[in-house]
C-alpha positions in Angstrom: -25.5 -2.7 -36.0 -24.1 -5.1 -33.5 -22.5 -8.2 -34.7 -23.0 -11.3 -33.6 -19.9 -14.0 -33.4 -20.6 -15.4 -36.4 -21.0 -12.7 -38.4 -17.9 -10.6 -36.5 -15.5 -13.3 -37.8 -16.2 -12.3 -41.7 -15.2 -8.9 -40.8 -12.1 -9.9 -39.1 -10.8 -12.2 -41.9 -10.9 -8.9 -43.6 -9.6 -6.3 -41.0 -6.5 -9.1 -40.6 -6.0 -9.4 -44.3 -5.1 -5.5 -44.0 -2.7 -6.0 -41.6 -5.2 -4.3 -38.4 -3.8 -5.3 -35.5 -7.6 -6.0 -33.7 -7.8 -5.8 -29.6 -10.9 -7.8 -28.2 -12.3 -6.6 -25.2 -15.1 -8.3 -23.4 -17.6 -7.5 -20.5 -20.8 -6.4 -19.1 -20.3 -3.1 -19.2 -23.6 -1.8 -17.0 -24.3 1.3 -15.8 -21.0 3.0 -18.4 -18.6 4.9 -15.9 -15.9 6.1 -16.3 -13.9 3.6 -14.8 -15.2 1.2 -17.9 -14.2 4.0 -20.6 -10.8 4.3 -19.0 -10.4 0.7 -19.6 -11.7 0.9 -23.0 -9.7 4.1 -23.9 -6.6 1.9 -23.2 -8.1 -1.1 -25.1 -7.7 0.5 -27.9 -4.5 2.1 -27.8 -3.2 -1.2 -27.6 -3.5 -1.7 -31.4 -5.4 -0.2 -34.5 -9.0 -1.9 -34.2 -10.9 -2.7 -31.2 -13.7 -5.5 -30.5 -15.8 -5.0 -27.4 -18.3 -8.1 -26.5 -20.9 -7.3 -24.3 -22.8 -10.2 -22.2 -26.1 -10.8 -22.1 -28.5 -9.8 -19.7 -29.2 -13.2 -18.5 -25.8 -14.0 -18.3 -25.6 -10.6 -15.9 -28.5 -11.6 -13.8 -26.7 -14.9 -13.4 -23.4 -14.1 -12.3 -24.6 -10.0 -10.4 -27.7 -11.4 -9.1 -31.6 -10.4 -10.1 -31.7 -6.9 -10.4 -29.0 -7.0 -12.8 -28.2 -5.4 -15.0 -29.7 -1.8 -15.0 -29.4 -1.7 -18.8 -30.5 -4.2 -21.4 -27.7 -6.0 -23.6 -28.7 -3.4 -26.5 -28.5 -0.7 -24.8 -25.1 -1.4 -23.1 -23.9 -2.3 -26.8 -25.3 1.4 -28.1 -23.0 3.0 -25.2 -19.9 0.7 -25.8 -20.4 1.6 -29.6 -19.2 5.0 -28.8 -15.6 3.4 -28.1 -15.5 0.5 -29.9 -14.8 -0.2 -33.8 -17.1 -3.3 -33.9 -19.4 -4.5 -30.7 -20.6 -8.0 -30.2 -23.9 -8.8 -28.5 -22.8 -12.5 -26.8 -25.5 -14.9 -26.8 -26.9 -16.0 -23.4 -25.8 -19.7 -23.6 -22.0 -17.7 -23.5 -20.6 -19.3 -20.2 -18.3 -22.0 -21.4 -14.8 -23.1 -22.4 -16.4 -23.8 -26.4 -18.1 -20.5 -26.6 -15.1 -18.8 -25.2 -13.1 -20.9 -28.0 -15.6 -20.2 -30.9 -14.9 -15.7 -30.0 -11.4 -15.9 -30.0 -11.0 -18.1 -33.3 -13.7 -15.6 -35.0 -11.2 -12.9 -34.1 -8.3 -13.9 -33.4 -7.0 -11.1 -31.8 -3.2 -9.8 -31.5 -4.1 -8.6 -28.4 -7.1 -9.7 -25.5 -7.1 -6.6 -23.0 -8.1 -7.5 -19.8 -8.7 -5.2 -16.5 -6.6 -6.5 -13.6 -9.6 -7.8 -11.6 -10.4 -10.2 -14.5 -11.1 -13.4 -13.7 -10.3 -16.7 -15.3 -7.0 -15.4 -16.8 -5.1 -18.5 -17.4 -8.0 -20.3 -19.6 -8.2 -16.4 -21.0 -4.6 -16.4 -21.5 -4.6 -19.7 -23.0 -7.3 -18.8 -25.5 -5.9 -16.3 -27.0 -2.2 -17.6 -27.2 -3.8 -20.9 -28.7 -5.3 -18.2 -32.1 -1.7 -16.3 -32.0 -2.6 -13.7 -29.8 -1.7 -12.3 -26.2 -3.8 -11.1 -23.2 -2.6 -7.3 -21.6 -3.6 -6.0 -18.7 -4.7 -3.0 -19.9 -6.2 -1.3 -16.6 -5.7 -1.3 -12.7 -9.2 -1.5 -11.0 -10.3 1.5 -9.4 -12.0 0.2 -6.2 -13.9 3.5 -5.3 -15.9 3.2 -8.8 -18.3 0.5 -9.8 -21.7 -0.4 -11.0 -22.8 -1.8 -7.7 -21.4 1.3 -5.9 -23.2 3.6 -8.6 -26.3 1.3 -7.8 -25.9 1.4 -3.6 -25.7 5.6 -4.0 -28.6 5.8 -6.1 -27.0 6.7 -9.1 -28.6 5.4 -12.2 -26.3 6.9 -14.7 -22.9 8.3 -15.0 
């Protein structure tokens, strides 16, 4: 089952009333490699419970262009699952300072890991200071491995 923000923020009033120290991660995670289960390997060594949330496809297409992504929302949530305690599926309509604002006070996470190529960082940063928590740069991008260089070698899974 993948939650949705609403209903992740019942599970976190919990999880925090148990003294879990929850990590949120988010992205579009498409095409899994290994360079995204590095990152969320690390994510979750940075505290006891980890939250992935995964765009939505047509938030992919908008920001990675048509063909993207290679995997529908549901499917990149299955995968995530795999390395994640809880996975959000973000709504489509997820692209702005408010919807940003309504994750982090669900969760309210001690800790926001972040790759180093993410973008936005001070709003980011700012978001997650304003609910208690801090952002960590968890990961160093890996140039030589992407989706889009998975995609241009023909690659269609990892």
């Amino acid at each position: 089952m993948f939650h949705s923000i609403q209903s992740i923020a019942l599970v976190c009033h919990d999880l925090r009333s148990k003294n879990y120290k929850l990590v949120l991660a988010t992205g579009f995670f498409d095409l899994l490699h290994e360079e995204h289960i590095r990152f969320l390997r690390k994510a979750k060594s940075a505290g006891d419970i980890l939250i992935v949330a995964v765009e939505s496809d047509e938030r992919a297409r908008a920001l990675k262009g048509k063909d993207r992504p290679v995997e529908t929302q549901i499917l990149r949530c299955q995968k995530v699952s795999k390395y994640a305690d809880y996975v959000i599926a973000l709504p489509p309509d997820f692209d702005h300072f408010e919807a940003y604002d309504s994750l982090m006070s669900a969760i309210s996470p001690e800790i926001y890991a972040v790759s180093s190529h993410t973008t936005h960082l001070k709003s980011k940063t700012f978001l997650v200071e304003k609910y208690g928590g801090k952002l960590i740069i968890v990961h160093q991008l890996n140039t030589d491995i992407s989706t889009t260089k998975i995609i241009e070698k023909g690659i269609l899974s990892p």
